[in-house]
N, C-alpha and C positions, 0 to 999 in steps of 0.2 A: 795802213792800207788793209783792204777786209779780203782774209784767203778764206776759200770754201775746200774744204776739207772732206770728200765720201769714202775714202779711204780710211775708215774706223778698224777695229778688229774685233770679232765674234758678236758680243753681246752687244756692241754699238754699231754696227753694218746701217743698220736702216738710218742713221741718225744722220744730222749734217753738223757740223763742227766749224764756227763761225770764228772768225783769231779777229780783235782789232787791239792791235798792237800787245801787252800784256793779259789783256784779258779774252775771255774764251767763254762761248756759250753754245749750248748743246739743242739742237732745234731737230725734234723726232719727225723724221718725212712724213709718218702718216698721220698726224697734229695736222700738221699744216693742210696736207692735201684735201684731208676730210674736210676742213672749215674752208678750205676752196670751195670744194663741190659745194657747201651748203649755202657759202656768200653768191655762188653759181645762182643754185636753186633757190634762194632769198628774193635775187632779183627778179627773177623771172617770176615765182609769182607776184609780189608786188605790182609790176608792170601788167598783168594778167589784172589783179583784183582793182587796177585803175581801167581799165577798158574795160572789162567787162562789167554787166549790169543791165536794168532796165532798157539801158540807152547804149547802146554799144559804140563807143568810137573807133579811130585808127590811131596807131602805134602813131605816127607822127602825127597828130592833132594832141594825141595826149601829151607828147615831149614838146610841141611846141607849146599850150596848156601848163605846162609847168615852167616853163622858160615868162610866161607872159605875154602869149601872143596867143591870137588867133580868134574865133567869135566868145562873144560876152557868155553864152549860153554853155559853153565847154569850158571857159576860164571860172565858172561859177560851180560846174558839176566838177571838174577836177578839183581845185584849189580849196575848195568851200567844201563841199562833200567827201569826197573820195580818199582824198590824200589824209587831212585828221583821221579819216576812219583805218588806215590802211597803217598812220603813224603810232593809234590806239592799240592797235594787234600786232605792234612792232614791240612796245614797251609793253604789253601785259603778256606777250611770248617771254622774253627775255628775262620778267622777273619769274616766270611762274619755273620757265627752266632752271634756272640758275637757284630758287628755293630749296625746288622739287631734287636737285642731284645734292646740294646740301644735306636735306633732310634725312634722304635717303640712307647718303652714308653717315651720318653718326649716329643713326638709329639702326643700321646695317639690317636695314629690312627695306625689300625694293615696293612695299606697300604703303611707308610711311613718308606721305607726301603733305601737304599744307591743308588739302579738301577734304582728305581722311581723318588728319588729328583734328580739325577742329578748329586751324588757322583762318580760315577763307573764311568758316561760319560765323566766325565770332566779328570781323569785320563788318561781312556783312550785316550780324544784328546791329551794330553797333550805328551802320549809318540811319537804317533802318529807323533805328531807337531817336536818334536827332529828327529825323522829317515827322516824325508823327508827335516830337514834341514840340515841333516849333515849325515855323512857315519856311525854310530853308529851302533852296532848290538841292532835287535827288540830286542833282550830276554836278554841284558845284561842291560837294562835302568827299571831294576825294582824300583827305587829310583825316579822316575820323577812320578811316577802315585801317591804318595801322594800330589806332588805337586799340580797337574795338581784339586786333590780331594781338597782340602784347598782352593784354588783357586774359585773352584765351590762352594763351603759350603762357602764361605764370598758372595760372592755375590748371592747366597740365602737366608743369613742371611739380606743382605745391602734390599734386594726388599720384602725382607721379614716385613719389619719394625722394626725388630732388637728384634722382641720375638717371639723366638723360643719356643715353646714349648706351649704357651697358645693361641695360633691359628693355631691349627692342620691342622683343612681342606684350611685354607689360605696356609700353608707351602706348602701342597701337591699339590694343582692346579700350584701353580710358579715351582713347581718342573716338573712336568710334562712337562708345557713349554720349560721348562732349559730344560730337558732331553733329549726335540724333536726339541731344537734347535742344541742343542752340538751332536747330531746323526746326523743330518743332515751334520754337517759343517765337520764329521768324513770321510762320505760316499762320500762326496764332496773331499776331499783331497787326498782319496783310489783311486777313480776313476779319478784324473790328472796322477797316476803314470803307471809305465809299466806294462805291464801284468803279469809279474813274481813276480814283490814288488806289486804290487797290489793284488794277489791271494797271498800271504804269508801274507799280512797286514789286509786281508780280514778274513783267519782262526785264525788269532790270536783275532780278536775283534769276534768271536763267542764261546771264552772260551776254553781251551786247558791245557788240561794236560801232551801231548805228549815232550813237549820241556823240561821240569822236569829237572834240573840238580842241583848241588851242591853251583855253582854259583850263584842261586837265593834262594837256599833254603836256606840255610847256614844265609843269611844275613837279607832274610823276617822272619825266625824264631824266629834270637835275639830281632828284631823290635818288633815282636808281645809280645815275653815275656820280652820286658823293659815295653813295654806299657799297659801291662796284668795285676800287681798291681794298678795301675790307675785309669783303668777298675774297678775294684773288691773294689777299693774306692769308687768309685762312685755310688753301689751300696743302700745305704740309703738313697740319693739324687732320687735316681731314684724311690724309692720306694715310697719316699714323693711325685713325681713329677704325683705321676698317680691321686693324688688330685687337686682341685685348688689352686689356690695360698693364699686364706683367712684363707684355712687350712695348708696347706703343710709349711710356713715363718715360723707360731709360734711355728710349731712342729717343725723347726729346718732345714728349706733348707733356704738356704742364698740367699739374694733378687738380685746379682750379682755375676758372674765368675761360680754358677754351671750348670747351662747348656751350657755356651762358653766350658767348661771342657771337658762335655760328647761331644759334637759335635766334639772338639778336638780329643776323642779318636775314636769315628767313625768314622774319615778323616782320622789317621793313618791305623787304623784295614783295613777300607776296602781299601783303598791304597795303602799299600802291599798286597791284595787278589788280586789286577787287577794285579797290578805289574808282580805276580808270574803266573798267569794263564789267563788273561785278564778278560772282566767284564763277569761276569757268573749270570744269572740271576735264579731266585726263591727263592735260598736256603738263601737268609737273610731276605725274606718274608718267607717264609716256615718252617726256623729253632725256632721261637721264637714263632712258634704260637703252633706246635707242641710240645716244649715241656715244655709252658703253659700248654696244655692240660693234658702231663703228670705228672707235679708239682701240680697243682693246682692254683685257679687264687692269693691265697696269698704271691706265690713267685714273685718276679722280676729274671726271671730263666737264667742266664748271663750265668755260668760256661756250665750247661744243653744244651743252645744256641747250645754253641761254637761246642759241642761233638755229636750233633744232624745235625751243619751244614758237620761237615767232614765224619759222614755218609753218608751223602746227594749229597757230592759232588763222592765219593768212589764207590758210589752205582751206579750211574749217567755215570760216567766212566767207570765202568764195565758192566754195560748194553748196553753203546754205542759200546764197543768192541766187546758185544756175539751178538746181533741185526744183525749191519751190514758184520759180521764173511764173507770174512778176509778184509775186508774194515773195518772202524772202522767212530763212528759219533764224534764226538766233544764233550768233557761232556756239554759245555753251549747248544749246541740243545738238546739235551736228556735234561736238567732241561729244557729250554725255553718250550720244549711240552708237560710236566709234571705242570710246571707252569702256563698253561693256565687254564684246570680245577683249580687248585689248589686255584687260583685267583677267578674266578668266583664264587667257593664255598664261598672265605672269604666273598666278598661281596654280595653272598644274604642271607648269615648268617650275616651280621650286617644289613641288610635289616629286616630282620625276627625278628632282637633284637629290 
């Protein structure tokens, strides 16, 4: 039988202490509460970025819309449009978060996210580089942009000196380079094509959640959730990894394979985020800092991350839709102009620190 136990002492007060039968697990009230608030505010916009729009319906047309009833004309704008679009900024929040608090800490620099070092770029060229050599559809090559991320993430690692993680501010200056090289050589290839591939090649590298279908979701979903235990492994590794290394060995992170691991999984995660939506910047800077702040700085806040970036992305989208009402912005410019403050702040708070 399961006893709930709040009765801790000093250092475990806030904690709940779970007993079923011999075994025992220790559940931190503010873990849980926060990822309430945020499954809270998850739905809520969701339900928000399904009604609103060009065409505004009501709260129950839309739930009956999704149940399978009600006129042809709402069963096609929900079911057909809305919901892919709303499932797309579900999985490309989730991976870009859950990269972006990866990356962060084992580079221990809250600058070093996937769209800085050069991860999202290199994807991106890399789909990029398949449609202009071959007749391919943009939005069915979601499978090429982890490549193109792997890719980029070894030859950050190779110029990198091959450690990762205990030269933080070395990683992030090669990244940047890498970044502003592989954008360059992006804009370079956009601009040999025709006007028409060129302007659809063009909105797709500024982040999009409009093209949303079942085709990509379907198949970046399972990706994320093969890869998602992995993730959630690696969590003790990363927890040790916010130390140095004189400390972090003998407490128990292994002197080889776990940080190849974590970068592993950051190459997948946010590889299928470009995949499904193109490179979307802020929210893997943005997701891991904020809900640090909500956790506390004793978590390694992974799962938090993830639920923090697909708000981010949800919100981002919906705002670009009621802004430019009935034109609509692109969710990566709404973060990229979100993200500029956002940025600025980080660094003159580590300035400050």
């Amino acid at each position: 039988m399961t006893q709930l136990n709040t009765t801790q002492p000093s250092v475990y007060k806030h904690d709940w202490l779970m007993r079923l039968g011999p075994l025992r697990l220790r559940v931190p009230r503010r873990v849980v509460m926060v990822n309430l608030l945020l499954f809270i505010g998850l739905a809520g916009i969701m339900l928000a970025s399904l009604i609103m729009g060009d065409f505004d319906i009501s709260i129950m047309q839309t739930v009956r819309a999704l149940l399978g009833h009600g006129e042809r004309s709402h069963l096609i704008l929900i079911n057909d449009i809305r919901l892919p679009r709303v499932i797309t900024g579900m999985v490309t929040g989730f991976g870009l978060g859950l990269a972006g608090t990866m990356l962060q800490t084992l580079a221990r620099n809250r600058l070093a996210t996937p769209e800085v070092l050069g991860i999202n770029e290199g994807g991106t060229l890399a789909i990029i580089v398949i449609i202009t050599v071959s007749t391919s559809s943009l939005f069915g090559l979601w499978w090429v942009a982890p490549i193109g991320a792997a890719i980029t993430a070894a030859v950050l690692i190779l110029f990198g000196g091959g450690r990762v993680g205990s030269q933080g501010y070395r990683l992030l200056i090669i990244g940047l380079g890498l970044t502003a090289l592989l954008r360059s050589i992006n804009e370079l290839i956009i601009s040999r094509q025709n006007l028409m591939h060129a302007s659809a090649l063009y909105t797709w590298t500024l982040g999009s959640l409009a093209t949303g279908n079942e085709k990509v979701n379907i198949p970046v979903s399972i990706g994320l959730l093969m890869t998602l235990p992995v993730c959630l492994l690696c969590t003790r590794w990363l927890t040790l990894m916010r130390f140095d290394e004189e400390i972090a060995i003998p407490l128990g992170l292994p002197r080889r394979g776990a940080r190849l691991l974590v970068i592993g999984c950051v190459v997948v995660m946010a590889g299928l985020s470009v995949g499904a939506a193109g490179p979307i910047a802020f929210v893997a800077l943005a997701a891991p800092i904020l809900a640090s702040r909500l956790l506390g700085p004793s978590h390694v806040p992974m799962l938090t991350s993830a639920w923090t970036g697909c708000v981010l992305v949800l919100t981002a989208d919906t705002l670009g839709r009621l802004i430019a009402h009935p034109q609509e912005l692109p969710v990566g410019v709404v973060c990229s102009v979100l993200g500029g403050p956002f940025l600025l702040w980080v660094v003159l708070r580590q300035q400050a620190n």
